[in-house]
C-alpha positions, 0 to 999 in steps of 0.5 A: 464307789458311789451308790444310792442308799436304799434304791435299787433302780430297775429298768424296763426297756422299751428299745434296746441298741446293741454296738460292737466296742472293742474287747478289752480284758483288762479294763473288766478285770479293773472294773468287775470288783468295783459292780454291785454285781446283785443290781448289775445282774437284775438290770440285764435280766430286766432288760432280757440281756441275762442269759448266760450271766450267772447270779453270782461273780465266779472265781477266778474270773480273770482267767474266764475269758467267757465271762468277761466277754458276757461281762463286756457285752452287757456293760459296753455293748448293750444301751437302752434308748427308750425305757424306764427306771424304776426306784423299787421303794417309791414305784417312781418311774424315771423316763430313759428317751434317747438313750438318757435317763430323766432323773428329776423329780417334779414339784410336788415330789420334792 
């Protein structure tokens, strides 16, 4: 998996749609290992989507099936249209507009 180093993104969401998508367990049971679970459960905090969600990957969670749907409901279901993300090391904020993040930097930032 491919991860920035040293730059935990977080988000500030200005407008949130949430879309029914099919429940499939399977596929969370493949995908959960593979979550920086730390930055996965700060982003849906930040964008007020946490509750229920622990800190922390639970045990044997491929037998809880509540907790793959809390998984499935933050990771598939939930998008931020309008929002930011943040680099916590430099402050520069990134534009989310219409559901598509701007990641380039300017110029002078280069």
């Amino acid at each position: 998996m491919l991860r920035p180093v040293n730059c935990s993104v977080w988000r500030t969401a200005k407008d949130v749609q949430v879309s029914e998508i099919d429940f499939n367990p399977e596929f969370l049971v493949r995908i959960i290992p593979k979550l920086d679970w730390s930055a996965f459960y700060k982003a849906a905090e930040s964008i007020g989507h946490g509750e229920g969600l622990p800190q922390t990957v639970i045990s044997e969670f491929e037998n809880d099936e509540d907790f793959l749907k809390k998984v499935h409901h933050i990771l598939l279901e939930v998008e931020v249209i309008d929002g930011e993300l943040i680099c916590p090391e430099s402050g520069r904020k990134f534009p989310i507009n219409e559901g598509i993040p701007n990641m380039l930097l300017n110029e002078d930032e280069l």
